[in-house]
Residue, then its C-alpha position, 0 to 999 in steps of 0.5 A: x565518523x564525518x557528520x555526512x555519513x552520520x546525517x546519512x546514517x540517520x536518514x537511512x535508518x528513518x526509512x528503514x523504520x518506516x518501511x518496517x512499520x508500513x510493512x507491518x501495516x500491511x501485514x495487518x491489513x492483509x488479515x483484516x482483509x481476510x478476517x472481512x474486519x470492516x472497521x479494522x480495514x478502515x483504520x489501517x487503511x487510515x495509518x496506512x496513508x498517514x505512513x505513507x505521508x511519513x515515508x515519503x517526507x523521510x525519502x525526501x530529506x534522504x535525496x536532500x542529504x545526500x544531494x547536498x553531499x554529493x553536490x560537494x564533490x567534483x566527480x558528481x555521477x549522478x545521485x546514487x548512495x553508491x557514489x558515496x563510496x568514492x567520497x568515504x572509501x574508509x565507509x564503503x561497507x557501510x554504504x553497501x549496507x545501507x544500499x542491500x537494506x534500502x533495496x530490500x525495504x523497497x522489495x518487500x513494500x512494493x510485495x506487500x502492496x501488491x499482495x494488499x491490492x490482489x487480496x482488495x480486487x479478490x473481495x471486490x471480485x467475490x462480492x460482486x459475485x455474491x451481490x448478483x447471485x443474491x438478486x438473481x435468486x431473489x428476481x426468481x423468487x420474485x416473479x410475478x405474471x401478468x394477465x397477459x401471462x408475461x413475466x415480470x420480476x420485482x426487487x425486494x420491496x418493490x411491492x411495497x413501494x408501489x401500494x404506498 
């Protein structure tokens, strides 16, 4: 095997590893969404950004191999993994491997981001409906009248704020 379709190789299988760990995350970030798991939300919040930190260093070195391959060649059509082909035909179904398996990592990232992002903006959405549900029960329960007979609501500890 050339060394280029071996360095090639390794930086394919880097990005396929952490895209099935960042998919995993999300996975578990998913059900600490709807577990409403706080601190588990946080630290995979936290892991999440450290692989994503990774992810991107790894796609980085990727462009960088294949850049540096394909600089090489006189036929240069851009810089598509699919160009390689040309360069490696003896490798054309391990190219077309790698490119079904990238393209298929990046759908199911950019899936389970967005389920990530819908299940975040749904309990955001609820809370704040639970949140003003709560203070307009309590205004009602809290309803004073004044002398001249007008109605005035206080917040929950209001009262005690103002005798102190």
């Amino acid at each position: 095997m050339p060394k280029e379709i071996q360095a090639i190789s390794e930086k394919v299988e880097l990005l396929h590893e952490s895209s099935n760990r960042m998919i995993d995350v999300m996975e578990r970030q998913i059900e600490a969404i709807i577990s409403s798991n706080t601190t588990q939300i946080e630290e995979l919040a936290n892991l999440h950004s450290t692989l994503t930190i990774r992810y991107t260093e790894n796609e980085q070195e990727f462009i960088q191999e294949l850049s540096a391959i394909l600089s090489t060649s006189t036929e240069k059509k851009g810089l598509k993994l699919i160009a390689l082909k040309e360069l490696f035909p003896a490798y054309t179904k391990q190219i077309e491997y790698w490119q079904a398996i990238l393209h298929e990592n990046v759908s199911r990232l950019q899936q389970k981001h967005h389920q990530v992002v819908e299940l975040l903006e749904f309990a955001m959405n609820n809370n704040a409906k639970m949140l003003e549900t709560l203070y307009s029960k309590s205004s009602e329960k809290n309803k004073h009248y004044s002398p001249t007979g007008a109605t005035h609501s206080m917040m929950p500890g209001m009262a005690l704020n103002q005798k102190a």
